[in-house]
C-alpha positions as a printed NumPy array, in Angstrom:
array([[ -96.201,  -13.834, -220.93 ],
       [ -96.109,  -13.654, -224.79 ],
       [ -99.681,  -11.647, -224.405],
       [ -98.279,   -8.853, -222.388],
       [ -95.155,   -9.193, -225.156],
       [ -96.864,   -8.537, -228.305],
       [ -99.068,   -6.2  , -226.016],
       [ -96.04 ,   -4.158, -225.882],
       [ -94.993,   -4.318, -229.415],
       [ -97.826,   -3.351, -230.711],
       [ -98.694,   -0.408, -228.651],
       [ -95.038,    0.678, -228.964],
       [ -95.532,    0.396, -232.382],
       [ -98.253,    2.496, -232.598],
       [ -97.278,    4.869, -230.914],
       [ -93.64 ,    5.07 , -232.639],
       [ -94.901,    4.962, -236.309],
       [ -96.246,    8.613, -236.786],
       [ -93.979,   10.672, -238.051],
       [ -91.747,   12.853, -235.214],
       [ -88.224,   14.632, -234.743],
       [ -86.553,   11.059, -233.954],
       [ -88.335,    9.516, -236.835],
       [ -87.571,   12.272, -239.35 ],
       [ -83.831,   12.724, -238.146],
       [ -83.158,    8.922, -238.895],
       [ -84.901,    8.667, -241.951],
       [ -82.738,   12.001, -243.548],
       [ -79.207,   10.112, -242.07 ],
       [ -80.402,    6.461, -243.852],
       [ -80.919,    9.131, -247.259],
       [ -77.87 ,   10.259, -246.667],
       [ -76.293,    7.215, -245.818],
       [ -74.291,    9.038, -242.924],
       [ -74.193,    6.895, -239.787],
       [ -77.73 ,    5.587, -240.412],
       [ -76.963,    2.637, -238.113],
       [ -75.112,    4.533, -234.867],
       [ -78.263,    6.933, -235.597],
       [ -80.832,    3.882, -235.181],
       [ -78.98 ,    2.584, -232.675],
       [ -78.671,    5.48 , -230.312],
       [ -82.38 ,    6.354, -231.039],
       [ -83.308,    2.713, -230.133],
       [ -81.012,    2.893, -226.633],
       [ -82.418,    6.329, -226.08 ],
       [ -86.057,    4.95 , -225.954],
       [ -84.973,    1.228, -223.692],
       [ -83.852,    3.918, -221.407],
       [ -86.84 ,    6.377, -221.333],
       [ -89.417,    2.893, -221.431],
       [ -87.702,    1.116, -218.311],
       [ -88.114,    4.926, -216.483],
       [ -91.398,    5.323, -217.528],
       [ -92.559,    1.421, -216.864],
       [ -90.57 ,    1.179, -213.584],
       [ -91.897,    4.161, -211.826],
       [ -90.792,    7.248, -213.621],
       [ -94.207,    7.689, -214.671],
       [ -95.568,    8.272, -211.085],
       [ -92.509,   11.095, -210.911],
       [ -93.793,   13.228, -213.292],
       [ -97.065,   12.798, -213.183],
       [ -97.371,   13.775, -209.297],
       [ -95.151,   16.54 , -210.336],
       [ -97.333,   18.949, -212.582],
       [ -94.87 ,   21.824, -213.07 ],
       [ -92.353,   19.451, -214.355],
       [ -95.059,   18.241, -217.045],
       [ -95.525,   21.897, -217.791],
       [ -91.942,   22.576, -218.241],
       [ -92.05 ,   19.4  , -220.594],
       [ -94.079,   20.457, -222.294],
       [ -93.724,   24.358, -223.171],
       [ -89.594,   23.792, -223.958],
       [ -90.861,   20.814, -226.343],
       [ -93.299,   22.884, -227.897],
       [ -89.83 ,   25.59 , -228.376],
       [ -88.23 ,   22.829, -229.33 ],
       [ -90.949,   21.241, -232.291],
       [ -91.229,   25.24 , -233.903],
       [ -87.398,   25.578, -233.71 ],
       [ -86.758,   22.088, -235.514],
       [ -89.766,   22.815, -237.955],
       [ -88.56 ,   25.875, -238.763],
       [ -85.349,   24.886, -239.657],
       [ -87.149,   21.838, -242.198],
       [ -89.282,   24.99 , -243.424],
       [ -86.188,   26.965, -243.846],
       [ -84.334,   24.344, -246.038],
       [ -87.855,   23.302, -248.151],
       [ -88.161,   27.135, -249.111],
       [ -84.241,   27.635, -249.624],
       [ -83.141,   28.169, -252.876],
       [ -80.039,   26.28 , -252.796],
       [ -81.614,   23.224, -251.334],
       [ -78.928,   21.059, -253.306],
       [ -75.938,   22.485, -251.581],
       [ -77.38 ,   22.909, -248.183],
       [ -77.435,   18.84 , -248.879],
       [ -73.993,   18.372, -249.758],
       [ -73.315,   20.68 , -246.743],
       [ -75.397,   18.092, -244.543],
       [ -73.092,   15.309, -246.006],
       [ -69.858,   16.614, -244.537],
       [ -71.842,   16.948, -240.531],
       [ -69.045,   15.202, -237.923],
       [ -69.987,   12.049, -236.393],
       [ -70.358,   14.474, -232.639],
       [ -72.348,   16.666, -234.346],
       [ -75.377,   13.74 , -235.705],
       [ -74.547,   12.802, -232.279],
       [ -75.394,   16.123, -230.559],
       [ -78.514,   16.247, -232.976],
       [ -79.775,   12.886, -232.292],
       [ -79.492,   13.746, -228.149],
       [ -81.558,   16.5  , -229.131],
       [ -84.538,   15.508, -230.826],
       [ -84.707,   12.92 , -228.578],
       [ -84.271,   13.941, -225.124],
       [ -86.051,   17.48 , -225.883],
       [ -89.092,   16.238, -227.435],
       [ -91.858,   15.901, -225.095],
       [ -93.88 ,   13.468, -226.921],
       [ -90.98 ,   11.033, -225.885],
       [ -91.501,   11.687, -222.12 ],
       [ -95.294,   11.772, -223.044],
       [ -95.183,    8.267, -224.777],
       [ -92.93 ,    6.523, -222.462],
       [ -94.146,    8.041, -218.993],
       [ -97.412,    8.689, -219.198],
       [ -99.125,    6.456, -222.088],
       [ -96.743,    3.221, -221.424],
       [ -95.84 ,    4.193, -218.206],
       [ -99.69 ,    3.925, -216.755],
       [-100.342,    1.269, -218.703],
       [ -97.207,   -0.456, -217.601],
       [ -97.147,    0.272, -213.871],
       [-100.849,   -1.135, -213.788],
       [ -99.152,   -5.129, -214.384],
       [ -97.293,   -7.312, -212.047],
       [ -93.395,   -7.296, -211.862],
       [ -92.849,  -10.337, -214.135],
       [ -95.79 ,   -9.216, -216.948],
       [ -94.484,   -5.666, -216.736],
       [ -91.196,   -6.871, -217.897],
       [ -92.406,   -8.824, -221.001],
       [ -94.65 ,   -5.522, -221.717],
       [ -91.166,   -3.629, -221.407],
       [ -89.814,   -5.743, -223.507],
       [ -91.994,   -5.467, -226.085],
       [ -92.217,   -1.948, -226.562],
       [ -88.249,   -1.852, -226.88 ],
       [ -88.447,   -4.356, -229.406],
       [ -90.562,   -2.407, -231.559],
       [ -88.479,    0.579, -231.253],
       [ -85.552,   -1.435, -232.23 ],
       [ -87.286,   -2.822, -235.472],
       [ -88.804,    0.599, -236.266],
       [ -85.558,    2.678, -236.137],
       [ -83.024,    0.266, -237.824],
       [ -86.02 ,   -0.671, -240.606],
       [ -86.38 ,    2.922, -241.473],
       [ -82.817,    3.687, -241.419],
       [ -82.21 ,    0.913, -244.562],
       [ -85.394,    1.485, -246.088],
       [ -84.341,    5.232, -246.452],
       [ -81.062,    4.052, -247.014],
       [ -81.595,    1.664, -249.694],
       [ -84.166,    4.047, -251.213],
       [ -81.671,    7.035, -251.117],
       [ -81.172,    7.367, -254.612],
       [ -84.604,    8.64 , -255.691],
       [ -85.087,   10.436, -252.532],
       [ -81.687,   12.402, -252.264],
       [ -82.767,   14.998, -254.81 ],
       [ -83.702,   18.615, -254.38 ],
       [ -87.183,   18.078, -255.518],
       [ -87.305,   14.78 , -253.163],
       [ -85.719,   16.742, -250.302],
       [ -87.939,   19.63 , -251.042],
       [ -91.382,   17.469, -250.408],
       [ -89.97 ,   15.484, -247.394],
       [ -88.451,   18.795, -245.334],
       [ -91.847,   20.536, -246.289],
       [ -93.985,   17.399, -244.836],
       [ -91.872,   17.273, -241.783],
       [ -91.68 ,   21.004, -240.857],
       [ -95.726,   21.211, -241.364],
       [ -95.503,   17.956, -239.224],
       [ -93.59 ,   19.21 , -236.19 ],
       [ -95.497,   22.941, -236.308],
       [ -98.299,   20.625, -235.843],
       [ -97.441,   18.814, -233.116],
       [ -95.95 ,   22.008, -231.111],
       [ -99.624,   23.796, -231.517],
       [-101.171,   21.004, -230.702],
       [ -99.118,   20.792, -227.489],
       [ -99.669,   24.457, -227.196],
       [-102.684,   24.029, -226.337],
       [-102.391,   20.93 , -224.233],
       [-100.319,   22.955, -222.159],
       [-102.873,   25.671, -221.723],
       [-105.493,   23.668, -221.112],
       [-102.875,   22.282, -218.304],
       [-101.87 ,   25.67 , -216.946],
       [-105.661,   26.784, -216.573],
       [-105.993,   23.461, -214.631],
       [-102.956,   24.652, -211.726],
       [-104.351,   28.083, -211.676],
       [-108.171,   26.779, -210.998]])
């Protein structure tokens, strides 16, 4: 059962690692230092929720449902250009230093609200946990299929609370305008990546239901 274990942890780990919304939103909160840990935490719980879905059957759900992959995926590629172009917005701002000391004074609802947000709306998450672990995950018996589960959620636990005190013990050199410039640059080209890239996935899907 350890196979289909570290099976799990190190696909979820691969597939966790690259830099998205969830990944970026913790790693600017551990900078900050502003409910890193609730942040990790509810990003963590977020995914055990999405990876039991997707590994107990919520991956046959969307997949035999192709308008509800397309709707996925077009409102996450609104989504990816809205939250890149607000990282855009404050890499190019002028002011980039008091737009962070704005940041600092968010409510704990409001990291809350945000945190809902890049989760549940990004369609790489349903993506990931449906379709990649989901098929992978629905293919094993009921006992394997919970160690492989299990060791997907593991790695998203490790990932998320590791980033939040690596960018929280690093926050010093990295909560400076010139730091903060680099890092919302990086992530807005990031996530204007990913939605194009999607873009066209979901074209390439639409063409598909009209053929």
């Amino acid at each position: 059962m350890l196979y289909h274990y570290f099976q799990g942890l190190i696909l979820g780990a691969a597939l966790i690692l690259p830099l998205g919304p969830q990944n970026a939103f913790v790693m600017n909160q551990g900078i900050r230092r502003q409910y890193h840990l609730m942040t990790a935490l509810l990003c963590a719980l977020s995914d055990l929720l999405l990876i039991c879905a997707g590994v107990f059957g919520g991956s046959a759900l969307l997949m035999q449902s192709p308008w509800l992959l397309g709707l996925v995926t077009w409102g996450g590629v609104a989504f990816l250009l809205w939250y890149g172009f607000g990282a855009l917005k404050t890499a190019f701002s002028q002011h980039i230093e008091i737009d962070s000391e704005a940041a600092l004074k968010q409510g704990r609802w409001k990291i809350i609200a945000t945190m809902l947000a890049v989760t549940w709306l990004n369609p790489h998450v349903y993506l990931d946990t449906f379709v990649v672990l989901g098929s992978l995950g629905g293919q094993l018996e009921p006992d394997p299929r919970r160690w492989f589960a299990l060791g997907t959620i593991s790695a998203s636990f490790i990932w998320f609370f590791g980033l939040a005190l690596l960018a929280a013990w690093l926050a010093p050199r990295l909560r400076t305008a010139k730091a903060q410039r680099v890092i919302n640059l990086l992530v807005g080209a990031v996530m204007w990546y990913i939605a194009l890239k999607l873009a066209g996935e979901g074209v390439v899907h639409m063409q598909a239901l009209l053929n």
